[in-house]
N, C-alpha and C positions, 0 to 999 in steps of 0.2 A: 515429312520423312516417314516411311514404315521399311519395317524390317520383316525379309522376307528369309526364309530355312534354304539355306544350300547344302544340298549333298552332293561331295568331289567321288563322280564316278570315274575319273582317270586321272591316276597320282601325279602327270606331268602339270595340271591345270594347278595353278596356284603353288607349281615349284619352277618348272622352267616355260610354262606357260600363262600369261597374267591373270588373273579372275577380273570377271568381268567388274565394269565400274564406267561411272561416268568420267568423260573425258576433261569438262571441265566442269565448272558449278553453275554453266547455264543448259548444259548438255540434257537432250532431251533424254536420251536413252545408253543402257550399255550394250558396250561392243560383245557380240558373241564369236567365239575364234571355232574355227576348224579343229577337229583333235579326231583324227586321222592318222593313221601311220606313215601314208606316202602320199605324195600328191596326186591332186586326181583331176583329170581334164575331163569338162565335159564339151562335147561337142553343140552346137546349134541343136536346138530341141531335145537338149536330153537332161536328164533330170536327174537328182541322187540324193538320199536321206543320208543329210550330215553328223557325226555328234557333235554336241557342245561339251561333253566330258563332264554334262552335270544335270544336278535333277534339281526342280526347286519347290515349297507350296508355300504360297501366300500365306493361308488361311482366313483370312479376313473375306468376307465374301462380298464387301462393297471396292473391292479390289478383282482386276487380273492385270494378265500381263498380255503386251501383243510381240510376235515376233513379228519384224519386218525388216525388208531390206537396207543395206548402205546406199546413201542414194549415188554417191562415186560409183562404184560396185557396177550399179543397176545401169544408171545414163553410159556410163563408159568402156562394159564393159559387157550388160547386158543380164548379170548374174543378178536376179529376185529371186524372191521364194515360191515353190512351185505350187502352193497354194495361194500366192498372193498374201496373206495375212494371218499369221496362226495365233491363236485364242489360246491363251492357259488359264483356265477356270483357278480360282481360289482353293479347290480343293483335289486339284490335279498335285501327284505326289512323284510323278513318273520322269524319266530321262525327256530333257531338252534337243528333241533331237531338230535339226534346220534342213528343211525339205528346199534344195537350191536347184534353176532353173536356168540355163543358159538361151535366152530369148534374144540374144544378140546372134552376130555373124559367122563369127571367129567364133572358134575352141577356145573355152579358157580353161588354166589350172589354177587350181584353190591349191595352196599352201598347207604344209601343217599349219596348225598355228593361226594362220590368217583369219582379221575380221570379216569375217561374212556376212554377218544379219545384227539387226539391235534388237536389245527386249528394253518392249518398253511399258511401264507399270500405268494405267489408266484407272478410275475410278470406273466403277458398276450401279446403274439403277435398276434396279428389278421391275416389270412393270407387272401390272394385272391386266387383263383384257377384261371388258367390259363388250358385251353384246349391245348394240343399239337399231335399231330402226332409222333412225335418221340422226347426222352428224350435225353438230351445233353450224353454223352456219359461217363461213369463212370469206375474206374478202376472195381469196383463192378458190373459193367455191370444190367443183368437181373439178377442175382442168388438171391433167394429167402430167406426161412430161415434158417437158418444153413447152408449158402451159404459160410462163411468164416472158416468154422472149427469148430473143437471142443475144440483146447486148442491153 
């Protein structure tokens, strides 16, 4: 368990809106809602920076966070994130905001309120890069992608 800083940048979030949490105690990630004034449709290819009505910072910097979609949401409905995956560094201090994407058919509207995207907390390895001339030598050798097969 680590404990991450919330700040409630919209007074409805954690009064008539839930704060985020996990769903149940095997729940990979929390729901992030809509906190919007009115609902908002987007059409097939169009896209809109959401808020989540809050900021957060880790701090710990063998931590971040990922936002990413509901997969309901996504398969059903077509709504992911217009970045596909968003990164909140450890020392990011700023508004959570949910970049949503309508890659489905149908128009959809986002609700106030409504779950939209999970954030979900992931560990961090730092790495260093190392210059080499030649790579230790691998059963994989050079083959590239789809270098092992197809099935």
């Amino acid at each position: 368990m680590i404990n991450i800083e919330i700040k409630i940048l919209d007074p409805r979030l954690g009064d008539s809106i839930a704060l985020p949490a996990a769903a149940t105690p095997a729940s990979a990630g929390m729901d992030l809602r809509a906190l919007i004034d009115v609902p908002l449709t987007l059409h097939p290819g169009d896209s809109a920076l959401v808020s989540s009505g809050m900021a957060i910072h880790i701090g710990d910097p063998g931590w971040c966070a990922l936002i990413v979609p509901r997969s309901g949401l996504g398969h059903k409905h077509g709504l992911v994130m217009g970045y596909l995956v968003g990164v909140i560094d450890a020392d990011y201090q700023g508004a959570l905001m949910i970049s949503c994407w309508n890659r489905g058919v149908e128009p959809y509207t986002i609700a106030v309120g409504e779950r939209i995207a999970q954030l979900l907390l992931v560990p961090v390895a730092q790495a260093r890069l190392i210059p080499v001339s030649q790579f230790t030598p691998s059963a994989r050798g050079e083959g590239g992608f789809g270098s092992t097969g197809w099935h």
